[in-house]
C-alpha angles and dihedrals in degrees: 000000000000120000114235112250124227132189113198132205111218117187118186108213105244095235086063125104092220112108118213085238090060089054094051090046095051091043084049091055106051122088100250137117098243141132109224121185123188122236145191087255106026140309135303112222122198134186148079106351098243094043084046089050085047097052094048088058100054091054100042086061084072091068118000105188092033098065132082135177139191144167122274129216098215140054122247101273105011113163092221100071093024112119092215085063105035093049096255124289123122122305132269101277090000082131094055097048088043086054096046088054095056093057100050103091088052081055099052088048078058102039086043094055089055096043121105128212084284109050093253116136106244102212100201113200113227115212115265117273105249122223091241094049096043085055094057086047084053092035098053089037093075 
């Protein structure tokens, strides 16, 4: 049976002291079957779905709060979103990526007001909003 292959997106917040060359050495490091590529904002890691999981854990413990993964669409290399082929230009959902960069320091301020001693992210529960309530929000609001 063959594995499921996975390419992930890692993108290192900028305010972090992790450097997109640490990730691909770690990566490198560890005992797995993976591609790793190093990127202006991170790596892509590519492989079978759970080597490529356990890769990911074992970067995002560098800086918990300050890494961020996602899938990726496309393989590592593929011609279609490779500027040699498509005569230069940025790349298919290079904006997007550009613009989530951007917001991930405004994310691990978040992420680091929740976090406990440990690293662990502390979920409080607010109270529910009551009807009454609701309808003064709606009320004042015109």
């Amino acid at each position: 049976m063959e594995k499921e292959i996975e390419t992930r997106v890692v993108m290192i917040s900028p305010d972090s002291t992790v450097t997109p060359e640490r990730v691909r050495i770690l990566a490198s490091e560890l005992d797995l079957d993976i591609t790793i590529k190093e990127t202006c904002f991170g790596a892509l890691i590519e492989g079978a779905k759970d080597e490529v999981r356990e890769a990911i854990d074992a970067i995002r413990k560098l800086d918990e709060n300050g890494i961020f993964t996602k899938v990726r669409g496309f393989p590592i290399g593929d011609p279609r979103v490779c500027r040699a082929t498509r005569s230069g230009g940025p790349r298919p959902g290079f904006h997007q990526l550009e613009a989530e960069y951007r917001l991930l320091p405004i994310i691990r301020k978040a992420l680091d007001a929740q976090s406990d001693d440990k690293g662990s992210i502390q979920w409080r529960r607010e109270a529910k909003l009551s009807a009454k309530r609701l309808s003064e929000i709606i009320a004042s609001s015109n």
